[in-house]
ChimeraX commands (.cxc) that place a marker at each C-alpha (Angstrom):
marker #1 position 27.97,36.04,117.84 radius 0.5
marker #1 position 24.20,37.79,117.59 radius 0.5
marker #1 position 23.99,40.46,119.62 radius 0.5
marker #1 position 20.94,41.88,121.01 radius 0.5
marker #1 position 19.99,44.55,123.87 radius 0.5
marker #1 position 18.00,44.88,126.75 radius 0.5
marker #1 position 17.02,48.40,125.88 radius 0.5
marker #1 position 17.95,51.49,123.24 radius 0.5
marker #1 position 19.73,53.24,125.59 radius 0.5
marker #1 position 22.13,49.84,126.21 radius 0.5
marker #1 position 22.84,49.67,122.49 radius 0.5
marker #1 position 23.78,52.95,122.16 radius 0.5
marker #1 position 26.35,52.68,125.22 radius 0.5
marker #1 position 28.03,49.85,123.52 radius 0.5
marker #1 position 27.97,51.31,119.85 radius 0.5
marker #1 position 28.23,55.16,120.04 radius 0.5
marker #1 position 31.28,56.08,121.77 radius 0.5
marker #1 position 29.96,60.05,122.20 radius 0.5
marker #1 position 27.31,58.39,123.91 radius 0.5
marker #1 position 28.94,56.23,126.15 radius 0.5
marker #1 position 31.33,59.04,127.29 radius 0.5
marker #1 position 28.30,60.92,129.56 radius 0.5
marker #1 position 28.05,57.59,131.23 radius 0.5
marker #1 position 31.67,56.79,131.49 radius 0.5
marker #1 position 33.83,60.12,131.67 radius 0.5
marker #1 position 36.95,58.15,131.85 radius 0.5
marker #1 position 37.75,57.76,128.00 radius 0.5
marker #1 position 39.99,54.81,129.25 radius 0.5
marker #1 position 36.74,53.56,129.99 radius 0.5
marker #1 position 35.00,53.96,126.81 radius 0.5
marker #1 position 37.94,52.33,124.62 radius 0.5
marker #1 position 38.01,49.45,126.49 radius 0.5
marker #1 position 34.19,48.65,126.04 radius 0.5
marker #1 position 34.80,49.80,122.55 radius 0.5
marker #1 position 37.77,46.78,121.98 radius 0.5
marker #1 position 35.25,44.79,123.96 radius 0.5
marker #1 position 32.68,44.92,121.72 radius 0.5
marker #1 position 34.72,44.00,118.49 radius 0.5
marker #1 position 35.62,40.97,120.43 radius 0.5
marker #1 position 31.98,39.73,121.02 radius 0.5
marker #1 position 30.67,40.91,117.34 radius 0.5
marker #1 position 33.94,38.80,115.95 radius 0.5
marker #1 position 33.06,35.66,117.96 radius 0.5
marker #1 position 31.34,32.48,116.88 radius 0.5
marker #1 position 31.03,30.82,120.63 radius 0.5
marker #1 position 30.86,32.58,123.80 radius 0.5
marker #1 position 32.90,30.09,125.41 radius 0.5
marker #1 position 35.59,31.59,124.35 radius 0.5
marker #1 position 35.69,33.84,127.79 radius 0.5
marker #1 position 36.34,30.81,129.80 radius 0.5
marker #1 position 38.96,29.13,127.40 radius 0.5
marker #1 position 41.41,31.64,126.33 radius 0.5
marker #1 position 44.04,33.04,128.18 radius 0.5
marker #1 position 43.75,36.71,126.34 radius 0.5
marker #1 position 40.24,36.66,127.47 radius 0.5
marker #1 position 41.02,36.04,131.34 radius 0.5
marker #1 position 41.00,39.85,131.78 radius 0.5
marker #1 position 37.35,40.08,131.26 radius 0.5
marker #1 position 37.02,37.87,134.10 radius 0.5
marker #1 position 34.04,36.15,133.14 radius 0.5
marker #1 position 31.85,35.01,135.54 radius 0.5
marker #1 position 28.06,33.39,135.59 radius 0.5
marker #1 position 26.29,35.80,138.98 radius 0.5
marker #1 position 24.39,34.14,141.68 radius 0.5
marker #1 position 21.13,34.55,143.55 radius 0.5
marker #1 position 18.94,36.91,141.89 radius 0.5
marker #1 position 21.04,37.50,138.87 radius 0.5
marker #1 position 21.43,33.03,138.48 radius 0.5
marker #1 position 21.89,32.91,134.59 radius 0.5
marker #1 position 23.42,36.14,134.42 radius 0.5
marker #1 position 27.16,36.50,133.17 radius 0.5
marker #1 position 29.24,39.52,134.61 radius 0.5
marker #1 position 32.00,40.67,131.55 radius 0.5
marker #1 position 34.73,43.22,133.54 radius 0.5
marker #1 position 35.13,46.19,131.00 radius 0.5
marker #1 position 37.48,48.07,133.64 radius 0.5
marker #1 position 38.26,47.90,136.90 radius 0.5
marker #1 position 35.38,49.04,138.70 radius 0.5
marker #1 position 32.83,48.71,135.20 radius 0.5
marker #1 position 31.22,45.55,134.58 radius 0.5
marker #1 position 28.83,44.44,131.22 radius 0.5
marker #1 position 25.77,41.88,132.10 radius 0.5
marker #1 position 24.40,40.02,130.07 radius 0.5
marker #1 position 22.46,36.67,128.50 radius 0.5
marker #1 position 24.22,33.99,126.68 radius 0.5
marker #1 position 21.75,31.59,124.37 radius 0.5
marker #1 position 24.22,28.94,123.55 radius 0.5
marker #1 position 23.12,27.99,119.99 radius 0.5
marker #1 position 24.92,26.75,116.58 radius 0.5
marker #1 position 26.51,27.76,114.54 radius 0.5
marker #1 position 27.14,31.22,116.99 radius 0.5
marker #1 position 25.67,31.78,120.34 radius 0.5
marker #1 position 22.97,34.69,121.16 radius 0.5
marker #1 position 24.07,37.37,123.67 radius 0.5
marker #1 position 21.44,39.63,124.94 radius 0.5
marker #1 position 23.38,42.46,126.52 radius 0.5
marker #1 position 21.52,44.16,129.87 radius 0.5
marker #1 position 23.40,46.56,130.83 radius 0.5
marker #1 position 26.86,48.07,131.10 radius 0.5
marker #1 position 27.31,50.53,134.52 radius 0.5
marker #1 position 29.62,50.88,137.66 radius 0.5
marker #1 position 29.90,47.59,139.84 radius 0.5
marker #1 position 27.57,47.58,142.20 radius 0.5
marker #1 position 25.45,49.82,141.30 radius 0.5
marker #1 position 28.47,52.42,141.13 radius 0.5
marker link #1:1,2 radius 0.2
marker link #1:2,3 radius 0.2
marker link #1:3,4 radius 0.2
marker link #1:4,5 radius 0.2
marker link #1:5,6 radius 0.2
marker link #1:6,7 radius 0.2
marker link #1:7,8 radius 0.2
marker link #1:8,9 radius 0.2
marker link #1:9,10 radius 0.2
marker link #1:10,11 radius 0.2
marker link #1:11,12 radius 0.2
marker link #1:12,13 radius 0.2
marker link #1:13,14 radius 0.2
marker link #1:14,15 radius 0.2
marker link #1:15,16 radius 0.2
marker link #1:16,17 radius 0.2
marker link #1:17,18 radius 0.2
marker link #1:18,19 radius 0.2
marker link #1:19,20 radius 0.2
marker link #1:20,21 radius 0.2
marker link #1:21,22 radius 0.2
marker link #1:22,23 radius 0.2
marker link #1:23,24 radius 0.2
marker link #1:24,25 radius 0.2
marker link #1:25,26 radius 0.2
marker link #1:26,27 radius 0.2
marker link #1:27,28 radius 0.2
marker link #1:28,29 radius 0.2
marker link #1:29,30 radius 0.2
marker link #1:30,31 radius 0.2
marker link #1:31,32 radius 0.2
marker link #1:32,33 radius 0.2
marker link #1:33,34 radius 0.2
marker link #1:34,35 radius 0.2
marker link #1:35,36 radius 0.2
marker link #1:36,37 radius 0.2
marker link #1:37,38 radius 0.2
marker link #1:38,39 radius 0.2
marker link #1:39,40 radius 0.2
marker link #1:40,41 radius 0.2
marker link #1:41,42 radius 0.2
marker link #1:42,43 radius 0.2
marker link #1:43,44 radius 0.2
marker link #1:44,45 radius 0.2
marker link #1:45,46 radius 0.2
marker link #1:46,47 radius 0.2
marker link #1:47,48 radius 0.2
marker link #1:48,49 radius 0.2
marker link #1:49,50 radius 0.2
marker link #1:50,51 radius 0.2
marker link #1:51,52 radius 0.2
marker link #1:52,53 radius 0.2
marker link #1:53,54 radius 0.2
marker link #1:54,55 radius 0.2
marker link #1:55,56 radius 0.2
marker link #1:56,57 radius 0.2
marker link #1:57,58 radius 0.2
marker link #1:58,59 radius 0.2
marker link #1:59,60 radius 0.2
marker link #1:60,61 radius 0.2
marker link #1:61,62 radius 0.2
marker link #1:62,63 radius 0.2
marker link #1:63,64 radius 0.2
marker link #1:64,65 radius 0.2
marker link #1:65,66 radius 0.2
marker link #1:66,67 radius 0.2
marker link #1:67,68 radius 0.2
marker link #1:68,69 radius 0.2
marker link #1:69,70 radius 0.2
marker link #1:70,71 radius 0.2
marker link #1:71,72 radius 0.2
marker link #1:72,73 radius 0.2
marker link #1:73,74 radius 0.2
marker link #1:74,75 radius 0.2
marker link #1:75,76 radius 0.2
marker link #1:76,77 radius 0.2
marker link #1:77,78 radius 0.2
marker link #1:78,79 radius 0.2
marker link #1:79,80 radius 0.2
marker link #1:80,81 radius 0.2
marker link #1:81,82 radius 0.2
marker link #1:82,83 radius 0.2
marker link #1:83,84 radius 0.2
marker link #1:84,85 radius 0.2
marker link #1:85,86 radius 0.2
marker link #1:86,87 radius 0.2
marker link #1:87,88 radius 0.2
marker link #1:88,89 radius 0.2
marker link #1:89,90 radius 0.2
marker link #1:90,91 radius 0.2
marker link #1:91,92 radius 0.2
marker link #1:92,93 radius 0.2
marker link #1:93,94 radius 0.2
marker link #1:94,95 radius 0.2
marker link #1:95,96 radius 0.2
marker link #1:96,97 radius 0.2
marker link #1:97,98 radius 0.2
marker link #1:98,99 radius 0.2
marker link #1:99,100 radius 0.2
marker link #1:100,101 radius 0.2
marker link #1:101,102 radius 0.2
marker link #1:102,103 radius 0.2
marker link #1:103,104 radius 0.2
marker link #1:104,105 radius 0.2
view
């Protein structure tokens, strides 16, 4: 999959786990967006969410309303990753937007 970001300070989240640690102090946190992130760089299709059963705990969802297009990936319980999905061959295009609390949190 081709991964791109919404901003600098998204990438880093998502790449540099020293980084993503003042944002998420729970280092439970931090390995689990970490594992995510393999998953998406190692993926052709982002269809997979939907499809496979080890993916289920990611609880993939497209958002509504405002956020219509958007696609909500759970990282933990109460941390959620947005972002874009450009369905394209031979791999899709994610644009990543943000990874924070849920809600706002």
């Amino acid at each position: 999959m081709i991964i791109d970001y919404a901003r600098k300070e998204v990438e880093k989240i998502c790449n540099d786990e020293n980084y993503a640690r003042r944002f998420f102090p729970r280092h439970k946190v931090v390995e689990d967006l970490k594992v995510l992130m393999t998953r998406l760089k190692n993926m052709e299709k982002f269809s997979v969410f939907f499809q496979e059963p080890l993916m289920s705990k990611y609880h993939t969802k497209e958002l509504k309303g405002d956020k219509k297009g958007i696609y909500s990936l759970r990282v933990s319980h109460k941390d959620r990753m947005e972002l874009i999905v450009k369905y394209a061959e031979p791999e899709d295009e994610i644009k990543i937007l943000e990874v924070r609390g849920h809600y706002g949190e």
